[in-house]
KEKOL-824164 format. One record per residue (C-alpha): y, z, x; residue in one letter; chain; residue number from 1. Coordinates in pm, whole numbers. Example, Ala and Ser with C-alpha at 12.3 -4.5 7.8 and 13.67 -1.06 7.14 Angstrom:
site yy: -450	zz: 780	xx: 1230	type: A	mol: A	seq: 1
site yy: -106	zz: 714	xx: 1367	type: S	mol: A	seq: 2
END
This chain:
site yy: 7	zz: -1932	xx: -448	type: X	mol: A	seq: 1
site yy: -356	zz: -2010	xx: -421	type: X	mol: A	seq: 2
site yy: -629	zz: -1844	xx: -690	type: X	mol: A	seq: 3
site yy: -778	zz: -1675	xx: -416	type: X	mol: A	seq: 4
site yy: -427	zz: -1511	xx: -300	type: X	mol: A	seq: 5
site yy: -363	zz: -1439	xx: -627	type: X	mol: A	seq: 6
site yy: -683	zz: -1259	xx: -679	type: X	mol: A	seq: 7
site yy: -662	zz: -1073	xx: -384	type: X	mol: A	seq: 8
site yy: -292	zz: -941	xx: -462	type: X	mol: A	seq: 9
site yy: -439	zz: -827	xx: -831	type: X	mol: A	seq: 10
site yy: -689	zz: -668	xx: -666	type: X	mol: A	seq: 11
site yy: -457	zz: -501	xx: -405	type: X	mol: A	seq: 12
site yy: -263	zz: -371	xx: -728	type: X	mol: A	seq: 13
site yy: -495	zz: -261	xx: -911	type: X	mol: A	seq: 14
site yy: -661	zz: -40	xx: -628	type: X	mol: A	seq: 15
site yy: -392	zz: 122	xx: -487	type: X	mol: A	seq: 16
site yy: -219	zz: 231	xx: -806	type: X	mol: A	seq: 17
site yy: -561	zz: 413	xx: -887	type: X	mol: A	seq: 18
site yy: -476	zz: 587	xx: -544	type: X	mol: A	seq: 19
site yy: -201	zz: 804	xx: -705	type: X	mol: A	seq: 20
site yy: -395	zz: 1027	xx: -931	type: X	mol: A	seq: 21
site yy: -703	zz: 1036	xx: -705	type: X	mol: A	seq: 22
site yy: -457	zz: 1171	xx: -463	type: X	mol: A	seq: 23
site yy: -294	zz: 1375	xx: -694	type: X	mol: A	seq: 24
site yy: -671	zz: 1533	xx: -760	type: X	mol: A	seq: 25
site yy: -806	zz: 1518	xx: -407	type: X	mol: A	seq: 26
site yy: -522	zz: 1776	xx: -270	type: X	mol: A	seq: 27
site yy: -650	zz: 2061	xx: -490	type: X	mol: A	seq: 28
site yy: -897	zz: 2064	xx: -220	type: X	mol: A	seq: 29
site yy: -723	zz: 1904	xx: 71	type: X	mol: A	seq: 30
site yy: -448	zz: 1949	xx: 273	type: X	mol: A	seq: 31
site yy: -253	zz: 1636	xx: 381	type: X	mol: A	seq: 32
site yy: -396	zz: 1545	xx: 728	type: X	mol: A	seq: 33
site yy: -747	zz: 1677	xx: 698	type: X	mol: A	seq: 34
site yy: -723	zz: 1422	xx: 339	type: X	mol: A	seq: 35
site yy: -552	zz: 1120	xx: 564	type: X	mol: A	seq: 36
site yy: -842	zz: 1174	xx: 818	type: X	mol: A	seq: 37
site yy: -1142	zz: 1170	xx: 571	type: X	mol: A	seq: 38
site yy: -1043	zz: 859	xx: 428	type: X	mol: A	seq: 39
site yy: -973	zz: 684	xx: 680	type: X	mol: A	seq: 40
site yy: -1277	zz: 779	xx: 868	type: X	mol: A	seq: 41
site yy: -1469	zz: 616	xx: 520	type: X	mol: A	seq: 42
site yy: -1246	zz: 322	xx: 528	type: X	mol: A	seq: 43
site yy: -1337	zz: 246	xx: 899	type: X	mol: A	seq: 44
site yy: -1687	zz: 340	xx: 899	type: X	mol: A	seq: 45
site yy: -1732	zz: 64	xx: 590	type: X	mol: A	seq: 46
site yy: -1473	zz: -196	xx: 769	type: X	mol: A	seq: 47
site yy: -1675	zz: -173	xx: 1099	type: X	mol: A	seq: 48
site yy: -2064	zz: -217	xx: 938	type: X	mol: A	seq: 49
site yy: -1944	zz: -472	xx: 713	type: X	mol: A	seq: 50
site yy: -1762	zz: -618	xx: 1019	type: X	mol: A	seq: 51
site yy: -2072	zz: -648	xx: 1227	type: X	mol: A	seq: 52
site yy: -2257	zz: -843	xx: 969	type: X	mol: A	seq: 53
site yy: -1965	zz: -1085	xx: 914	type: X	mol: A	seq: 54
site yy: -1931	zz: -1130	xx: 1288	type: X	mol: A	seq: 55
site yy: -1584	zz: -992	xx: 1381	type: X	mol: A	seq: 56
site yy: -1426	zz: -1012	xx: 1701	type: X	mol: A	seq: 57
site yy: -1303	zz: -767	xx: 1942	type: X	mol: A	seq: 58
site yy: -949	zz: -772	xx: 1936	type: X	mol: A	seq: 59
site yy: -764	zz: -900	xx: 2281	type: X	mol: A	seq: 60
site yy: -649	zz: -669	xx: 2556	type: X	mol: A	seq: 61
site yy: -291	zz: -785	xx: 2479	type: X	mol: A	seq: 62
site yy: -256	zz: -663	xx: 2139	type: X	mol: A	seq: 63
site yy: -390	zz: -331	xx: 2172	type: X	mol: A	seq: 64
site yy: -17	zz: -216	xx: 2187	type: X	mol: A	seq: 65
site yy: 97	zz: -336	xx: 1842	type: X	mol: A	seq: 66
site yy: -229	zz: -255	xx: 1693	type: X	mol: A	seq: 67
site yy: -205	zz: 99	xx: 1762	type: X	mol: A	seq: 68
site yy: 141	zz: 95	xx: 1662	type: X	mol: A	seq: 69
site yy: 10	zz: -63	xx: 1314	type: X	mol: A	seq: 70
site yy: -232	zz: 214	xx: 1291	type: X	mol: A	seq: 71
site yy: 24	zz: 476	xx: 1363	type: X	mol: A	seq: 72
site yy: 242	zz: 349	xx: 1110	type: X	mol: A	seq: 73
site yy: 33	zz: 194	xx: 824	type: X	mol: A	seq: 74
site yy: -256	zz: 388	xx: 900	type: X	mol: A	seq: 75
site yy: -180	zz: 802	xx: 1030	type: X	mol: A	seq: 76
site yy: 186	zz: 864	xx: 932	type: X	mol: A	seq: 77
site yy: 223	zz: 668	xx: 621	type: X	mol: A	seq: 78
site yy: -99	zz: 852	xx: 475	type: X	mol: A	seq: 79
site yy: 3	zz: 1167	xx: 614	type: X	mol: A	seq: 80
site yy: 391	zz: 1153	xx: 464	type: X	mol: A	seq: 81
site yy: 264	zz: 1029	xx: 157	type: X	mol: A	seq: 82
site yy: -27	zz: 1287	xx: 72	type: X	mol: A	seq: 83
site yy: 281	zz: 1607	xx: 219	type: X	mol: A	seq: 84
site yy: 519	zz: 1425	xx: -51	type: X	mol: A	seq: 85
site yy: 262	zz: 1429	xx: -314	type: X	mol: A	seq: 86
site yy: 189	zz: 1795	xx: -303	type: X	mol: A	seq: 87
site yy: 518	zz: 1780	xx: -535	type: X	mol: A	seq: 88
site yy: 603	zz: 1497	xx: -621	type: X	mol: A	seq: 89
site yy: 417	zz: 1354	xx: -964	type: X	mol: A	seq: 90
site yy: 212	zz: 1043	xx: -946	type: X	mol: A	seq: 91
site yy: 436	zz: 823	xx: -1187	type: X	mol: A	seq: 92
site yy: 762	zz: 934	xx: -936	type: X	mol: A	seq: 93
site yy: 563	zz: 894	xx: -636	type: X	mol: A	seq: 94
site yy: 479	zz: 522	xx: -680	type: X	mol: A	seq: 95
site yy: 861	zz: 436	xx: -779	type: X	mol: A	seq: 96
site yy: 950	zz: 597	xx: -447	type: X	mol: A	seq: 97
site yy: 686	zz: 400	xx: -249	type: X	mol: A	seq: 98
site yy: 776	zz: 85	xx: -411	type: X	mol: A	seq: 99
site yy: 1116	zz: 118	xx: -243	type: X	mol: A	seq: 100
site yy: 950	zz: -23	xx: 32	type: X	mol: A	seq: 101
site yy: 1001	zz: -387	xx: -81	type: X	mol: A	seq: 102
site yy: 1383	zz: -322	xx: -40	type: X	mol: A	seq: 103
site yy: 1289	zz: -196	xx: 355	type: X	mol: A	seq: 104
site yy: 1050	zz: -481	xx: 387	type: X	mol: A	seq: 105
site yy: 1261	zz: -758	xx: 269	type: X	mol: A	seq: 106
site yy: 1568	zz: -672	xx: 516	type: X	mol: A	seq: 107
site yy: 1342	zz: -615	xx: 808	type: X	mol: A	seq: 108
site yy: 1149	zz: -958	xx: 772	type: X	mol: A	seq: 109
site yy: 1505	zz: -1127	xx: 726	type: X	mol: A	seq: 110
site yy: 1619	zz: -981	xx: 1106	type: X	mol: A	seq: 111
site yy: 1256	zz: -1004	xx: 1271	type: X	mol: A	seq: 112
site yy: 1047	zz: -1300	xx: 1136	type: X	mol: A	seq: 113
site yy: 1381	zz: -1480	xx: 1007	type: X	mol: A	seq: 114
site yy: 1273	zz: -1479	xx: 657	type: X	mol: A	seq: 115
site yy: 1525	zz: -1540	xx: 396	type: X	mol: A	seq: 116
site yy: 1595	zz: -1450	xx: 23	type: X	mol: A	seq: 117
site yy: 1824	zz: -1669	xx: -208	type: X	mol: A	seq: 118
site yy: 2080	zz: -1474	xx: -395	type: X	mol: A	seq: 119
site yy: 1883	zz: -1473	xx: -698	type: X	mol: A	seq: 120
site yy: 1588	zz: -1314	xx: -482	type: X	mol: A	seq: 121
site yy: 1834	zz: -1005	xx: -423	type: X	mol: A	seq: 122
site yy: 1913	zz: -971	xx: -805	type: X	mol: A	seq: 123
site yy: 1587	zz: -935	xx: -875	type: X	mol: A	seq: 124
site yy: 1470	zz: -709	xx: -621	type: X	mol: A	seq: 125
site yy: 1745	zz: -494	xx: -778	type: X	mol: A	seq: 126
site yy: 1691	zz: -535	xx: -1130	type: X	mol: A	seq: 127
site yy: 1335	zz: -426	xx: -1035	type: X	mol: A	seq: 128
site yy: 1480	zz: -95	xx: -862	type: X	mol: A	seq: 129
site yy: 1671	zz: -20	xx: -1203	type: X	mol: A	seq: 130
site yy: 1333	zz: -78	xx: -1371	type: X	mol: A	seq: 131
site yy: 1135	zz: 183	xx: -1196	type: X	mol: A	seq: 132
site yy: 1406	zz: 406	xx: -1196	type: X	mol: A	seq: 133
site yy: 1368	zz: 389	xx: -1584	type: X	mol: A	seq: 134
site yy: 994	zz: 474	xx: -1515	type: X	mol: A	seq: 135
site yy: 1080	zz: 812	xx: -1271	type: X	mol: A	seq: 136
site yy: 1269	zz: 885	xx: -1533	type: X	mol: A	seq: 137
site yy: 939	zz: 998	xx: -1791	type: X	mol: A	seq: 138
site yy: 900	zz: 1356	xx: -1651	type: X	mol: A	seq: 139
site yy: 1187	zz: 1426	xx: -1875	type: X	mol: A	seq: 140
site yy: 1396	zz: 1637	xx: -1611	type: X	mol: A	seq: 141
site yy: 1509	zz: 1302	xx: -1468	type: X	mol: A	seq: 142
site yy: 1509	zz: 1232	xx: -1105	type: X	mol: A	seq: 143
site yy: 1530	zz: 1492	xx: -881	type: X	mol: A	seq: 144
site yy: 1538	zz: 1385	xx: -453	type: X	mol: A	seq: 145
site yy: 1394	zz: 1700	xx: -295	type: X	mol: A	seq: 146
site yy: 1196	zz: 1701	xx: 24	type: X	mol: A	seq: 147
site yy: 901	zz: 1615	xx: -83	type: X	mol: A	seq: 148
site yy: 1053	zz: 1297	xx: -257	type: X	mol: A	seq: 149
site yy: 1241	zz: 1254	xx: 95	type: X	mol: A	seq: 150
site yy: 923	zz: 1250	xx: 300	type: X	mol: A	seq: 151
site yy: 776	zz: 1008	xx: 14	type: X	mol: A	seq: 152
site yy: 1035	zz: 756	xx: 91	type: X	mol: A	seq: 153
site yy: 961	zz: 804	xx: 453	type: X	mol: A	seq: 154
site yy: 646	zz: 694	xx: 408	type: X	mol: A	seq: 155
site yy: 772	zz: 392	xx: 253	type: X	mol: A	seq: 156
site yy: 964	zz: 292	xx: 521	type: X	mol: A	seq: 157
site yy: 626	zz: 362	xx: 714	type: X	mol: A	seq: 158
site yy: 476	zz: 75	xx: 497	type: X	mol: A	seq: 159
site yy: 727	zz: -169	xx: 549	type: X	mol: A	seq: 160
site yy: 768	zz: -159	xx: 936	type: X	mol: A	seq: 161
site yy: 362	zz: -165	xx: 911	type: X	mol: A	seq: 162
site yy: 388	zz: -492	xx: 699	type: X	mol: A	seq: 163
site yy: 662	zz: -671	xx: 885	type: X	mol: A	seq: 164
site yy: 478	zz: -602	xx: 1217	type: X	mol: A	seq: 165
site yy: 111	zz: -700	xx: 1121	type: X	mol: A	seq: 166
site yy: 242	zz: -1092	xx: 981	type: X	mol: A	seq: 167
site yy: 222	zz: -1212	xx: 1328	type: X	mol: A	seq: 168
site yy: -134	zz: -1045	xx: 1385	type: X	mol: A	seq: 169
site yy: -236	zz: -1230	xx: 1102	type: X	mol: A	seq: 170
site yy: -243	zz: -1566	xx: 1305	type: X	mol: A	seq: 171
site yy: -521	zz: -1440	xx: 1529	type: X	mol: A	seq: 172
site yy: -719	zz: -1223	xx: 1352	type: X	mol: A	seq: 173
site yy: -838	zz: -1245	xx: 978	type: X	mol: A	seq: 174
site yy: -769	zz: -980	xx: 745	type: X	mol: A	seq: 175
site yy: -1112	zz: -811	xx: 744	type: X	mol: A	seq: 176
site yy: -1071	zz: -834	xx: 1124	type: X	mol: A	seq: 177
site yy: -714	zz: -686	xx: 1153	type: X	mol: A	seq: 178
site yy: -777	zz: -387	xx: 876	type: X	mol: A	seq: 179
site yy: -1079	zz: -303	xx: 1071	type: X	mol: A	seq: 180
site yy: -861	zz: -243	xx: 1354	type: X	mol: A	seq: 181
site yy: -592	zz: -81	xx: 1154	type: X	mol: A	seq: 182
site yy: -869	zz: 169	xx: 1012	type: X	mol: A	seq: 183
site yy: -984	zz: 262	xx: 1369	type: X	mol: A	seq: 184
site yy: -694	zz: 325	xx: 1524	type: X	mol: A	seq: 185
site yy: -571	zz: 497	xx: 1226	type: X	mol: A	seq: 186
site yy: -862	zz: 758	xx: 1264	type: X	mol: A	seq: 187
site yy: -826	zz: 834	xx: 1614	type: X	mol: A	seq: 188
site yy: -460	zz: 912	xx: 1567	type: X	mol: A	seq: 189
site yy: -595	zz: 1159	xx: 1328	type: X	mol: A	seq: 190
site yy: -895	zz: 1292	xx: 1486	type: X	mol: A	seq: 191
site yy: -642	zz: 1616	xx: 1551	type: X	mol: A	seq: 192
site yy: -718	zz: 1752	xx: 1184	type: X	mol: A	seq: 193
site yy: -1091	zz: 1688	xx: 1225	type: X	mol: A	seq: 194
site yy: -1198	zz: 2057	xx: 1273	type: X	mol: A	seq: 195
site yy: -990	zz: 2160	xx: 956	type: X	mol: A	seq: 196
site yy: -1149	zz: 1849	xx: 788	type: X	mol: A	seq: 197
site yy: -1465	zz: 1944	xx: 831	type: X	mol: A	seq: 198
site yy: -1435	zz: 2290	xx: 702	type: X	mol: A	seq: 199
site yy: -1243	zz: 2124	xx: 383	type: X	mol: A	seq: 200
site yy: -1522	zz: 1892	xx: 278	type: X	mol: A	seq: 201
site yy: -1737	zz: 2203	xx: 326	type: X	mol: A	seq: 202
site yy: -1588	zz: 2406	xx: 56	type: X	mol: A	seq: 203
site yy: -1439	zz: 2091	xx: -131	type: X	mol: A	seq: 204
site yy: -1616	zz: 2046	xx: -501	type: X	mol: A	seq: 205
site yy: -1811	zz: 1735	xx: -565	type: X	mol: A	seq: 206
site yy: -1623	zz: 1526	xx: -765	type: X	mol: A	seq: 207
site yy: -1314	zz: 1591	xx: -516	type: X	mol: A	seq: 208
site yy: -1531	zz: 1447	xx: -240	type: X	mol: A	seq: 209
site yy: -1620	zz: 1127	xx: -411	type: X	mol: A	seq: 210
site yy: -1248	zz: 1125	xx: -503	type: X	mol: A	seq: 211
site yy: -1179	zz: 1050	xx: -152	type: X	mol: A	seq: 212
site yy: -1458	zz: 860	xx: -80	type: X	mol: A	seq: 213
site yy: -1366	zz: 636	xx: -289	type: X	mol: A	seq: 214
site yy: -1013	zz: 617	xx: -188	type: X	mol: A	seq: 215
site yy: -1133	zz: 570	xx: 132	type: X	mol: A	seq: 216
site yy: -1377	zz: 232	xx: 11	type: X	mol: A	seq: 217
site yy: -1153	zz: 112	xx: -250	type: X	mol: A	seq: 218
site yy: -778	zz: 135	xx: -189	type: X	mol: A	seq: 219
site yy: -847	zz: 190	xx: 189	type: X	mol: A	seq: 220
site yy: -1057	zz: -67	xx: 283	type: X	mol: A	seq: 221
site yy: -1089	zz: -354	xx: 25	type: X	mol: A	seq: 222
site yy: -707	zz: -288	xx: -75	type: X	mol: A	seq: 223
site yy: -564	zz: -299	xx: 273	type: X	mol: A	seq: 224
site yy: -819	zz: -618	xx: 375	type: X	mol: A	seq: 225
site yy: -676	zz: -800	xx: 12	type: X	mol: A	seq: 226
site yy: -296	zz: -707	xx: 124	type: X	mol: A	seq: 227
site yy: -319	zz: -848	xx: 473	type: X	mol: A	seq: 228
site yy: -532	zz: -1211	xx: 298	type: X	mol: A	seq: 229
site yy: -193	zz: -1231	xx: 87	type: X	mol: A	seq: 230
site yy: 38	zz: -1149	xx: 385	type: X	mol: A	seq: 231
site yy: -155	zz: -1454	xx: 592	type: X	mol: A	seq: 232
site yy: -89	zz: -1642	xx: 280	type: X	mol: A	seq: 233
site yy: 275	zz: -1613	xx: 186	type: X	mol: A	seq: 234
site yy: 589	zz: -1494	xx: 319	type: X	mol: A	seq: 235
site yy: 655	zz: -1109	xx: 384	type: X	mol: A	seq: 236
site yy: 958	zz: -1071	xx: 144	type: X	mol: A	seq: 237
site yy: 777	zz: -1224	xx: -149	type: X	mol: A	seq: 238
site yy: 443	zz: -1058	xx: -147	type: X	mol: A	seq: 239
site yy: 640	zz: -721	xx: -146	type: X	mol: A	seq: 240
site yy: 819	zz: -763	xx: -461	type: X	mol: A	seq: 241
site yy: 473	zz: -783	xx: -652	type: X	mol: A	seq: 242
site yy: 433	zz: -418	xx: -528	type: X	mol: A	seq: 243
site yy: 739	zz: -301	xx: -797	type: X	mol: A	seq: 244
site yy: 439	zz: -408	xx: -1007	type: X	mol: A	seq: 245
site yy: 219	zz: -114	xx: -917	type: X	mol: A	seq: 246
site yy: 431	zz: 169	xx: -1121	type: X	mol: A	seq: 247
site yy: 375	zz: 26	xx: -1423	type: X	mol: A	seq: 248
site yy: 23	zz: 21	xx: -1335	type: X	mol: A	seq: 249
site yy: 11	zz: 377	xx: -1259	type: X	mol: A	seq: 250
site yy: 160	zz: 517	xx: -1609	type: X	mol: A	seq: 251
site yy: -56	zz: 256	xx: -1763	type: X	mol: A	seq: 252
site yy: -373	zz: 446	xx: -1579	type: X	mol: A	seq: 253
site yy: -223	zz: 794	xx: -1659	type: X	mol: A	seq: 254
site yy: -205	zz: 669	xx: -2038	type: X	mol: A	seq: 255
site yy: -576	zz: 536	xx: -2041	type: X	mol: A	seq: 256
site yy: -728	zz: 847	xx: -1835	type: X	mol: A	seq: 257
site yy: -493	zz: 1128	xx: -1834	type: X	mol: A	seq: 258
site yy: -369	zz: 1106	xx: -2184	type: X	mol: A	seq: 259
site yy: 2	zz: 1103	xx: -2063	type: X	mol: A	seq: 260
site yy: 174	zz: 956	xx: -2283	type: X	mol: A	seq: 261
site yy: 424	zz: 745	xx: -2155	type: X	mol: A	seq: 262
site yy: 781	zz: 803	xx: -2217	type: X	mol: A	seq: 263
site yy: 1096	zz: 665	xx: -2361	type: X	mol: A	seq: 264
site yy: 1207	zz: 489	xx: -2066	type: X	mol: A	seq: 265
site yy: 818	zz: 350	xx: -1966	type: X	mol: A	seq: 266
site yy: 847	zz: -5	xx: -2217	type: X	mol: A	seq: 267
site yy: 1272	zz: -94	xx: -2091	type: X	mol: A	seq: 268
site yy: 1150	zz: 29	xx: -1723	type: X	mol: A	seq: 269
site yy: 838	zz: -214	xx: -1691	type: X	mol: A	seq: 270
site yy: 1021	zz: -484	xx: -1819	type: X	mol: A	seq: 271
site yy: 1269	zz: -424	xx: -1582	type: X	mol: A	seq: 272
site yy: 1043	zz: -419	xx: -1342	type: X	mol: A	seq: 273
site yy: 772	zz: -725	xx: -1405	type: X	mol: A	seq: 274
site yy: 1106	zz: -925	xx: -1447	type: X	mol: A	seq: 275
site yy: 1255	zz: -865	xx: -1152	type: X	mol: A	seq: 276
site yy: 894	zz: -978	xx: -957	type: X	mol: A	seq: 277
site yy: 891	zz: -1267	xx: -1177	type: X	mol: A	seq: 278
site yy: 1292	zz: -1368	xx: -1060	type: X	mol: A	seq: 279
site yy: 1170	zz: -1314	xx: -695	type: X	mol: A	seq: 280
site yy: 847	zz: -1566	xx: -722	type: X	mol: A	seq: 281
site yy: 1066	zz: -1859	xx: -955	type: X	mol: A	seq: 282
site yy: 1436	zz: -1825	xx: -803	type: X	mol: A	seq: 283
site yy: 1461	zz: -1594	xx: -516	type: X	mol: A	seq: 284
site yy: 1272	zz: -1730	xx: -210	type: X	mol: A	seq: 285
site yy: 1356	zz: -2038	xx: 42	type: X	mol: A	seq: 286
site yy: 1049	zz: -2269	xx: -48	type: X	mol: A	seq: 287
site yy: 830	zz: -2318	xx: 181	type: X	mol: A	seq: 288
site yy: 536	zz: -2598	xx: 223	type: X	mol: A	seq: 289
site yy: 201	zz: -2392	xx: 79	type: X	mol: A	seq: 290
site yy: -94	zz: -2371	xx: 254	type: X	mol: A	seq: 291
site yy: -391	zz: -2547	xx: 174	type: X	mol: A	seq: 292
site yy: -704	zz: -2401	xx: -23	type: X	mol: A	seq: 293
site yy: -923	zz: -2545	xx: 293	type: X	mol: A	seq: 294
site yy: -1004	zz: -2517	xx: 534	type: X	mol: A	seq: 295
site yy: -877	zz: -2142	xx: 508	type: X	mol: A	seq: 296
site yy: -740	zz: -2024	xx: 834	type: X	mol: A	seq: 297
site yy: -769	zz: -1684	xx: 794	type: X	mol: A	seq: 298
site yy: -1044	zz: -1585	xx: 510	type: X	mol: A	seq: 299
site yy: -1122	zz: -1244	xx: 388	type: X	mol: A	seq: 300
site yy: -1515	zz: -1208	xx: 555	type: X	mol: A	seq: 301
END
C-alpha cells in the first residue's frame, strides 16, 4: 500500500466513525430523508465547486446507468436506511452492524470482479466479526436484532453492492470525479423530501445544523472521495476489512467526547477486531503486483 493510500484510508476512518454520533445528534431535529437530503445536497454542492477548479470531466453518456445506480445505492438508500436504523439503534451497535458489510463485500467481489481471499483471509474476516460482536455487546443488555438493527444491516448491504459496482468506474474517472457524481445523483434521488427539509432546517437549532453540515463536508465528501482513491488503489475485498476498524473508533470517540465509558467487552472486542484486519492485509489476500507511486492514474484532485 502506498503512503498516500494509506493516508487516505485513515482519513476515510477517521471521518466516518465521527458520522455516528453526529447522526445520532442530528435526528433530534431531523427525520431520516429530509437528514439524507441535506447532506448530501452539502456534499455535492462542495464536490461540484471544488470540481470546477480542479477541472473535472463530465461523465460519458454510457455510464449514466451505473452511476445512478451508485447514487441510488451508496448515495439515497444507504443514507436513508441507515439514519431510519439509527433512530434506535445506539451509535457503538450501529457501526458493528454496518461493518458487516465487509462480509457482503468480500463475497460479491469474489463472483463479480473475480477477486479472491486465501483461507486465512476468511479467518480473519471472522475473527473480526467475533470482535465487534464483543463491542455491541457494551450497552449491557447484549445484542438485541430488532427492526431498526434489520434496516441497519440493510444499509450495509447497500454499501457493499455500492463498493463492488463503483471499482470498475474507478478506471475512468478519478475519485474526486466519481464522488462528485455519486453526490449528484444521490441528491436528485432525494429531492422528494426537499419540502419537509426545508421546513426542518427552519426550526432545526444551530449546532444541529452545523452537525450536518459538517457531515455533509467531512464524512460525505472528503470521506467518500478518500474511500474511492483506496478502492482505485487496492483490491475490493481488502480495503473492506480495514472498515471492522471503524467500531473501535467510534467507542474510542464516545469515550473522549461523550464520557461513555467503554465496557467490559470494548479492550477483548478491539483486539479482536484490529487482528482480524491485520490477518486480512499479511495472510489473507492473493498478491497482487502494486501500483506505482507515479505517475498516479487516478489522483484525488
Amino acid at each position: 500500500m502506498t503512503s498516500r493510500a494509506f493516508t487516505a484510508l485513515l482519513v476515510c476512518i477517521l471521518v466516518w466513525a465521527s458520522a455516528f454520533p453526529a447522526i445520532r445528534l442530528a435526528l433530534k431535529a431531523f427525520s431520516p430523508g429530509p437528514l439524507a437530503l441535506f447532506r448530501f445536497v452539502v456534499a455535492a454542492l462542495a464536490l461540484t465547486l471544488y470540481g470546477m477548479r480542479r477541472g473535472s470531466r463530465w461523465p460519458q453518456k454510457m455510464d449514466l446507468v451505473p452511476i445512478l445506480l451508485c447514487g441510488i445505492l451508496g448515495g439515497a438508500f444507504y443514507h436513508v436506511a441507515h439514519n431510519y436504523g439509527q433512530q434506535t439503534v445506539p451509535a457503538g451497535v450501529a457501526a458493528f452492524l454496518i461493518n458487516t458489510s465487509p462480509v457482503f463485500t468480500a463475497l460479491l467481489a469474489r463472483f463479480f470482479l473475480k477477486e479472491k481471499l486465501l483461507v486465512w483471509g476468511w479467518v480473519g474476516m471472522l475473527i473480526s466479526v467475533c470482535g465487534v460482536t464483543l463491542l455491541a455487546l457494551r450497552e449491557g443488555k447484549g445484542f438485541e436484532f430488532d427492526s431498526g438493527a434489520f434496516i441497519v444491516v440493510l444499509a450495509a448491504l447497500s454499501a457493499s453492492i455500492y463498493t463492488v459496482r463503483q471499482k470498475p468506474l474507478l478506471e475512468k474517472y478519478t475519485a474526486l470525479e466519481f464522488t462528485t457524481y455519486v453526490a449528484v445523483a444521490g441528491s436528485l434521488c432525494l429531492m422528494i423530501f426537499l419540502p419537509q427539509c426545508l421546513r426542518e432546517i427552519g426550526e432545526a437549532p444551530l449546532k444541529i445544523n452545523l452537525a450536518v453540515i459538517y457531515m455533509g463536508l467531512v464524512p460525505a465528501a472528503i470521506g467518500y472521495v478518500c474511500w474511492s482513491y483506496v478502492l482505485s488503489q487496492m483490491p475490493v475485498s481488502t480495503a473492506v476489512s480495514y472498515m471492522y476498524v471503524v467500531p473501535v473508533v467510534v467507542m474510542t470517540m464516545a469515550w473522549l467526547f461523550l464520557n461513555e465509558t467503554p465496557g467490559r467487552y470494548a479492550l477483548p472486542g478491539g483486539a479482536l477486531a484490529l487482528g482480524g484486519v491485520i490477518l486480512v492485509q499479511r495472510h489473507g489476500r492473493v498478491p497482487v503486483n502494486p501500483k506505482p507511486e507515479t505517475p498516479n492514474p487516478n489522483p484525488i484532485r
